[in-house]
MDTraj code that builds the backbone (N, CA, C; nanometers):
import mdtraj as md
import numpy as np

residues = "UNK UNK UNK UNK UNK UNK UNK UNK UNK UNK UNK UNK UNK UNK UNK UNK UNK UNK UNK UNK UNK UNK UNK UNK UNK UNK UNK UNK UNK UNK UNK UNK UNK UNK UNK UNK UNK UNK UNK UNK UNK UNK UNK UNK UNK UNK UNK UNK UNK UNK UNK UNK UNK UNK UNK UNK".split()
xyz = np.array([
    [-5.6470, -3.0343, 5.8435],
    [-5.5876, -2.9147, 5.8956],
    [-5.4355, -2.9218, 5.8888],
    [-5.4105, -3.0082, 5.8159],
    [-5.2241, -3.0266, 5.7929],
    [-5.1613, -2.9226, 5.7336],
    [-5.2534, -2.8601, 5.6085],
    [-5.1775, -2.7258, 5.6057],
    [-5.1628, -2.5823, 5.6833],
    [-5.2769, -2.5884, 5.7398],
    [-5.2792, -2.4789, 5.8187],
    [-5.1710, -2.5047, 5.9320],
    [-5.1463, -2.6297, 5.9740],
    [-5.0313, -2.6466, 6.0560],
    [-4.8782, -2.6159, 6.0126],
    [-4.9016, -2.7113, 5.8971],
    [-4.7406, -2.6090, 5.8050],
    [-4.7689, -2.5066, 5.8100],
    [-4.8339, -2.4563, 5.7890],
    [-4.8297, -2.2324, 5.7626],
    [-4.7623, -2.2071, 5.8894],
    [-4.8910, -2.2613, 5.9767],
    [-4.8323, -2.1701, 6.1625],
    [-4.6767, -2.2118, 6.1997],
    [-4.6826, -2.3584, 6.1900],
    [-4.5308, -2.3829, 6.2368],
    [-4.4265, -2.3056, 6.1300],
    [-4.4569, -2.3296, 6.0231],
    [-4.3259, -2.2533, 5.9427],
    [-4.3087, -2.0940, 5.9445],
    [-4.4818, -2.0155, 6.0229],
    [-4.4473, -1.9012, 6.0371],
    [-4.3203, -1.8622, 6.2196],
    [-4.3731, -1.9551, 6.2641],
    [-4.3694, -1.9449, 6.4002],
    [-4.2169, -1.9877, 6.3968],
    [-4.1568, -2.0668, 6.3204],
    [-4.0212, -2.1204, 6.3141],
    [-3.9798, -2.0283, 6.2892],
    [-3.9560, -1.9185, 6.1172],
    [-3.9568, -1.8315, 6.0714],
    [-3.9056, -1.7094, 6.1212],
    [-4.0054, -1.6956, 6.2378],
    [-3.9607, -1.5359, 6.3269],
    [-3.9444, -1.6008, 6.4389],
    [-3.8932, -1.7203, 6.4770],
    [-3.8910, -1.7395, 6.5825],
    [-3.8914, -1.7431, 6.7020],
    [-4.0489, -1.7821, 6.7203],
    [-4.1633, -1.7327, 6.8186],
    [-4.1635, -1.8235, 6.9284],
    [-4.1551, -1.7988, 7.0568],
    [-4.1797, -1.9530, 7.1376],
    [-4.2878, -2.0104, 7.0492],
    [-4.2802, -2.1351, 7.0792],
    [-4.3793, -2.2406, 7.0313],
    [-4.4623, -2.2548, 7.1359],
    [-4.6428, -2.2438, 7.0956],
    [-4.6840, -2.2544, 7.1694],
    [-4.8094, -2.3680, 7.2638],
    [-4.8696, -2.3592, 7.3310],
    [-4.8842, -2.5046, 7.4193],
    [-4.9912, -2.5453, 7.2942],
    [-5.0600, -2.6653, 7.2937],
    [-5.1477, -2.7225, 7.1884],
    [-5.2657, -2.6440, 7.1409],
    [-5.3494, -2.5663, 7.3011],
    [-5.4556, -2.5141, 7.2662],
    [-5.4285, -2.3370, 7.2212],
    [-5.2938, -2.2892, 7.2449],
    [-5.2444, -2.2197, 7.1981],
    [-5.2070, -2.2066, 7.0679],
    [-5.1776, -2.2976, 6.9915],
    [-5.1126, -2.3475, 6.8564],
    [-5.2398, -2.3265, 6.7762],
    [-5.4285, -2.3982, 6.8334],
    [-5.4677, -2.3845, 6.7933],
    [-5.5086, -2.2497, 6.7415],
    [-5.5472, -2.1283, 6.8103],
    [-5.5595, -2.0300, 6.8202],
    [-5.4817, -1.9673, 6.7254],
    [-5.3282, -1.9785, 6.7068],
    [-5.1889, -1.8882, 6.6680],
    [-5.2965, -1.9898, 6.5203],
    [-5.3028, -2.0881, 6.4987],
    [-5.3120, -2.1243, 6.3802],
    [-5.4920, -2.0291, 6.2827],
    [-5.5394, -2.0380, 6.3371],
    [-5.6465, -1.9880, 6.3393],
    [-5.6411, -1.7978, 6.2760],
    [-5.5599, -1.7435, 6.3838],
    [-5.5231, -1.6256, 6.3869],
    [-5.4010, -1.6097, 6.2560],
    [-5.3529, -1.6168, 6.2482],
    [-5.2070, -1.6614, 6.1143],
    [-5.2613, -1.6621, 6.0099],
    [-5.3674, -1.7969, 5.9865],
    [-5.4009, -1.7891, 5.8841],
    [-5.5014, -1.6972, 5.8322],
    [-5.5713, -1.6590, 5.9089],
    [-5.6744, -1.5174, 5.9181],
    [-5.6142, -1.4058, 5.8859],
    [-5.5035, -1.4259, 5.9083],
    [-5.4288, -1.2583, 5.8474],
    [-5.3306, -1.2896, 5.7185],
    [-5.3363, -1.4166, 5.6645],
    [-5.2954, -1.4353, 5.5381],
    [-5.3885, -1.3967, 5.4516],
    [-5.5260, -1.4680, 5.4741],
    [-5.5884, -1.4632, 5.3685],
    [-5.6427, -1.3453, 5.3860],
    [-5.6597, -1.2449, 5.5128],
    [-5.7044, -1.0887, 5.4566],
    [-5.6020, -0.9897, 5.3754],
    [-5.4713, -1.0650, 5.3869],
    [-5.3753, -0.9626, 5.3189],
    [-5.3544, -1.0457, 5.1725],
    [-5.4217, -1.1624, 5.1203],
    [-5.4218, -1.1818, 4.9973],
    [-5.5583, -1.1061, 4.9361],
    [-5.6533, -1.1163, 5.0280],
    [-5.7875, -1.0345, 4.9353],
    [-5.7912, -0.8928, 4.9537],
    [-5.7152, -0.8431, 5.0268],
    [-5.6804, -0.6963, 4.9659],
    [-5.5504, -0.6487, 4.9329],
    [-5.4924, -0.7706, 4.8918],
    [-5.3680, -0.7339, 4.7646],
    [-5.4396, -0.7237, 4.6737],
    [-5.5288, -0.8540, 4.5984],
    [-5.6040, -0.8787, 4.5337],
    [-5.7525, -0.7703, 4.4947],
    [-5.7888, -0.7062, 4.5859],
    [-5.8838, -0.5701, 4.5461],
    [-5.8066, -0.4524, 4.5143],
    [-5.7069, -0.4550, 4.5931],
    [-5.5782, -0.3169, 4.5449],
    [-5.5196, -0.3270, 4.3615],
    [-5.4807, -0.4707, 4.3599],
    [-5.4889, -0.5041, 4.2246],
    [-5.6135, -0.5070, 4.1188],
    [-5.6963, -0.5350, 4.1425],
    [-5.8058, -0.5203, 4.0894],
    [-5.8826, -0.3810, 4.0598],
    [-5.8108, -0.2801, 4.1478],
    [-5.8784, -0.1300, 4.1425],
    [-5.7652, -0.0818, 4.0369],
    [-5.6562, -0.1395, 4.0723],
    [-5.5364, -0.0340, 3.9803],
    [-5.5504, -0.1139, 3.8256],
    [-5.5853, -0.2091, 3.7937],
    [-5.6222, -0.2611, 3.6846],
    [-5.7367, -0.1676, 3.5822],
    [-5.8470, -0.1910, 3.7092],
    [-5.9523, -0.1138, 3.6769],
    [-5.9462, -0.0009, 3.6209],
    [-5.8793, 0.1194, 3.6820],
    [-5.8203, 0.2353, 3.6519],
    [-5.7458, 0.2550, 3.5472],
    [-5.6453, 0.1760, 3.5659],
    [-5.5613, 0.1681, 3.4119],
    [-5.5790, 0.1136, 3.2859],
    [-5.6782, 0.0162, 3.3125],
    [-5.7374, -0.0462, 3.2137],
    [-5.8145, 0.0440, 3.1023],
    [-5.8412, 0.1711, 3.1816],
    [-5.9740, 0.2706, 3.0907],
    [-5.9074, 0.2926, 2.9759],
])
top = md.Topology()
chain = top.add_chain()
for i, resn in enumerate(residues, 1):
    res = top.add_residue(resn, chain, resSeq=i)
    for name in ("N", "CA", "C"):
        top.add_atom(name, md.element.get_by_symbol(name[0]), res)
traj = md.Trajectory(xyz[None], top)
């Protein structure tokens, strides 16, 4: 889980967010990365439709 810890801390540094207690961190880490990877798979379907489309 070392990267998911770089993500949260470097997001949390980033916008600089209190830092939060351990079982908190877990959570923020959990949550963070959950909204990375939904905004890469629907970059990724948005791209994939406008491809689609233009591709004809």
């Amino acid at each position: 889980m070392g990267l998911v810890n770089f993500i949260t801390r470097g997001f949390i540094d980033f916008f600089g967010i209190t830092h939060p207690t351990p079982k908190q961190e877990r959570q923020a880490a959990w949550f963070i990365c959950g909204l990375l990877v939904l905004i890469i798979v629907v970059a990724a379907l948005v791209f994939g439709l406008i491809v689609m489309v233009v591709g004809r």
